[in-house]
C-alpha positions in Angstrom: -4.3 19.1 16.3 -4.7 16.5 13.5 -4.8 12.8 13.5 -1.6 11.0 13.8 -0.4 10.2 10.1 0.9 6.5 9.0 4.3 6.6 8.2 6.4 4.0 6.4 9.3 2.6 8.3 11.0 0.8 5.8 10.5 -1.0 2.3 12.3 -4.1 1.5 12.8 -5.5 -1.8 14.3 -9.0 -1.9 15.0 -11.2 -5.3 15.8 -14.8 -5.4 15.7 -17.5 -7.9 13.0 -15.8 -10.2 10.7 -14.2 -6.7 10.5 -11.2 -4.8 9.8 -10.6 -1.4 8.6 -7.1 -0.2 8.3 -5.8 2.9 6.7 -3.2 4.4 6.8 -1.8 7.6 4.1 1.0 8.5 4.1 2.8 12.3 1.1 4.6 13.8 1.6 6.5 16.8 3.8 3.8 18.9 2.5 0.7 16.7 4.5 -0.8 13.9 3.1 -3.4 12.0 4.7 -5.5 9.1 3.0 -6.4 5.6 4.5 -9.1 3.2 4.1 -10.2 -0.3 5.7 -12.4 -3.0 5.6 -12.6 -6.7 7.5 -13.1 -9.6 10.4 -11.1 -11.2 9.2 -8.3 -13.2 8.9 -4.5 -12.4 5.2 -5.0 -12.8 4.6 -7.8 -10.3 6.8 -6.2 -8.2 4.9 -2.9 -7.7 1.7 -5.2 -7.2 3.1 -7.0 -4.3 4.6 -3.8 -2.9 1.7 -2.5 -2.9 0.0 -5.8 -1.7 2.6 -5.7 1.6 1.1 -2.1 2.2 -2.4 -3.2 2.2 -1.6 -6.2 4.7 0.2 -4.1 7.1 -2.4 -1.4 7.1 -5.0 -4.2 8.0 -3.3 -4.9 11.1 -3.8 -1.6 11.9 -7.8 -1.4 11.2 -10.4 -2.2 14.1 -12.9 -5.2 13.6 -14.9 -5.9 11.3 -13.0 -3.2 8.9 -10.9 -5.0 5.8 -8.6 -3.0 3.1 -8.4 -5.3 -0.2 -5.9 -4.8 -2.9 -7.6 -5.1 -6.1 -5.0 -3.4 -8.9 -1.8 -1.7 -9.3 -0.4 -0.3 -12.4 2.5 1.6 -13.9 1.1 4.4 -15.9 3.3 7.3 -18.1 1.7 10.2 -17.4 3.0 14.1 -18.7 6.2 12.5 -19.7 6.7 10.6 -15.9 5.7 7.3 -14.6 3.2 7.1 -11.7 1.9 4.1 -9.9 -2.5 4.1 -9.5 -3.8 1.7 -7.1 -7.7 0.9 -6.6 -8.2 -0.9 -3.4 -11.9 -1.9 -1.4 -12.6 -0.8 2.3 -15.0 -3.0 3.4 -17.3 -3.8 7.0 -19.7 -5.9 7.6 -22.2 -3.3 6.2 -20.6 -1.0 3.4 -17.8 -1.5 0.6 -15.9 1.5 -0.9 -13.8 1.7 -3.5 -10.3 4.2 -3.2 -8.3 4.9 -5.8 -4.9 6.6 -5.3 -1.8 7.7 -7.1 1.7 8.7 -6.6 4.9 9.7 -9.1 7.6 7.4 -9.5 10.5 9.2 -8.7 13.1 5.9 -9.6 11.7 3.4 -7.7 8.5 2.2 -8.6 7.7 0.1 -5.2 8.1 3.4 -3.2 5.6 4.8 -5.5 3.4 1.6 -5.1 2.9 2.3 -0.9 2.7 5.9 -1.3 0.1 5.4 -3.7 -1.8 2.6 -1.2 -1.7 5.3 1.3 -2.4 8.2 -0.8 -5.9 6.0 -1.3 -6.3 4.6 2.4 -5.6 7.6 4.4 -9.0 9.6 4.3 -11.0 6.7 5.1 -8.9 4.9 7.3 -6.8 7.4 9.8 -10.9 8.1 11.9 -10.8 4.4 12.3 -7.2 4.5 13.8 -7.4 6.7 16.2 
């Protein structure tokens, strides 16, 4: 039997005066942890932050002295569809690795952003989960 997979819970997408909130909420087995970012309005900030939210509630999942950073997110047109690429850093006290990972934009681009963040994560980080 394989490793238990992270799934996402929800994805919350608030605007207000010129910000955005997102929220993300990833569960693991019984665990459910909850990532947050902020920026400004603007599809491109937007699927940054989501993506941001995704990489902080992943952390919460990761054993000492492991650390996911967010480095990039962009919107990219690709065969006549948008897709979000994210590049993130794994690091420990000993070893950094970069991940890159991808995923289509169906119509919302933030859902894209966290699929792409785990499309990236997952190899590396479900041994450490478990």
């Amino acid at each position: 039997m394989g490793a238990a997979r992270l799934r996402v819970n929800r994805l919350t997408i608030e605007r207000e005066a010129g910000r955005v909130r997102v929220d993300v909420e990833l569960a693991h087995d019984d665990r459910m942890m909850l990532g947050r970012a902020e920026t400004g309005e603007g599809v491109r900030g937007t699927v940054q932050a989501a993506a941001a939210a995704t990489v902080s509630a992943l952390n919460q999942f990761l054993p000492q002295p492991w650390h996911l950073r967010f480095d990039e997110a962009v919107l990219q047109s690709i065969a006549q569809r948008d897709a979000v690429i994210v590049q993130l850093r794994l690091r420990s006290e000993e070893v950094e690795e970069r991940l890159v990972g991808s995923a289509v934009s169906d119509r919302i681009p933030e859902e894209a952003a966290v699929r792409a963040v785990l499309n990236a994560a997952e190899r590396r980080t479900t041994p450490l989960l478990n």
